[in-house]
C-alpha positions in Angstrom: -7.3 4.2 -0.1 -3.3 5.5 -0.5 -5.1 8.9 -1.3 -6.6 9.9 2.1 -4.5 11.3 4.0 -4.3 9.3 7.1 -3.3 6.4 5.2 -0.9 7.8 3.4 0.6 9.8 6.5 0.6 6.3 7.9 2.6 4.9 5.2 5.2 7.1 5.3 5.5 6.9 9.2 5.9 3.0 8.4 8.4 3.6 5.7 10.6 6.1 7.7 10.9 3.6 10.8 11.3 0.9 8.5 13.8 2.6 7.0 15.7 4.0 10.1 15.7 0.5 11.9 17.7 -0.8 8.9 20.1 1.9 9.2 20.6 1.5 13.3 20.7 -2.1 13.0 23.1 -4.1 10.0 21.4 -7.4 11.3 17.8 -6.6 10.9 19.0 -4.6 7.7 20.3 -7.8 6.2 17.3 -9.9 6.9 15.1 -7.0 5.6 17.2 -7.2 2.9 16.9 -11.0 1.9 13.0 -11.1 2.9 12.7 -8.0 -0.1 14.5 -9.9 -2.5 11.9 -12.6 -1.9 9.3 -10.1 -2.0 10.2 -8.7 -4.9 10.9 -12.1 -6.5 7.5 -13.7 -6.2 6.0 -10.9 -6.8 7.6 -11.1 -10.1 7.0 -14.2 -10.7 3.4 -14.2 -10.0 2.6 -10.6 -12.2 3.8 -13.0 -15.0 1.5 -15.5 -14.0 -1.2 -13.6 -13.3 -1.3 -11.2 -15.9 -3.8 -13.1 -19.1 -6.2 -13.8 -15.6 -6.3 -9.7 -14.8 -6.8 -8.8 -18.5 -9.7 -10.9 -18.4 -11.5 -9.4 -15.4 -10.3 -5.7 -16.1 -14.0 -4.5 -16.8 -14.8 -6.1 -13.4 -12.0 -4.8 -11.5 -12.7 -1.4 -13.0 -16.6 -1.5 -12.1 -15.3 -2.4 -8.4 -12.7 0.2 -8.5 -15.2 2.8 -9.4 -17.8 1.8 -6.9 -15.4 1.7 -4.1 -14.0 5.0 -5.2 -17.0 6.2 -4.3 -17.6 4.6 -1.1 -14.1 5.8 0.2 -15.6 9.8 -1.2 -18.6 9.3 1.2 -16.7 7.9 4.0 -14.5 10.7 3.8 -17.2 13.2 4.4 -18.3 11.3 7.2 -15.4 10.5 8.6 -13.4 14.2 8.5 -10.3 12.8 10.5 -9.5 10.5 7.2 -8.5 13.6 5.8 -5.5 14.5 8.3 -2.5 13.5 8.5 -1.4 11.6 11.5 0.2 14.4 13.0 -2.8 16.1 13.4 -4.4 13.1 15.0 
């Protein structure tokens, strides 16, 4: 999904308000601050945990990958505007 373009036009639209509004603001940048550390700490925390459950169910995850893969190609073709950027839009 990151790959089409929209999305990932999207993303980066996101990313450079995000980014921005923590510059502009020291307040805002300090809670976005503390609520990444979180992020980033249970995130950590649960890839530990997590990690015998997904090496168990990586020839599933793959299969799914695959077939979705291919369900995002033929939406693509149908749906031409998934392939510009949000400018464009």
């Amino acid at each position: 999904v990151a790959n089409l373009s929209l999305v990932s036009s999207a993303c980066d639209v996101v990313s450079a308000a995000y980014a921005s509004t923590k510059e502009r603001h020291p307040y805002l940048r300090s809670v976005c601050d503390a609520a990444e550390k979180g992020v980033q700490s249970v995130t950590e925390a649960t890839a530990s945990c997590v990690q015998p459950v997904l090496a168990t169910l990586e020839p599933h995850v793959a299969a799914a990958s695959e077939y979705a893969s291919k369900g995002l190609d033929k939406l693509g073709e149908k749906l031409p505007l998934l392939q510009k950027p949000v400018e464009q839009l």
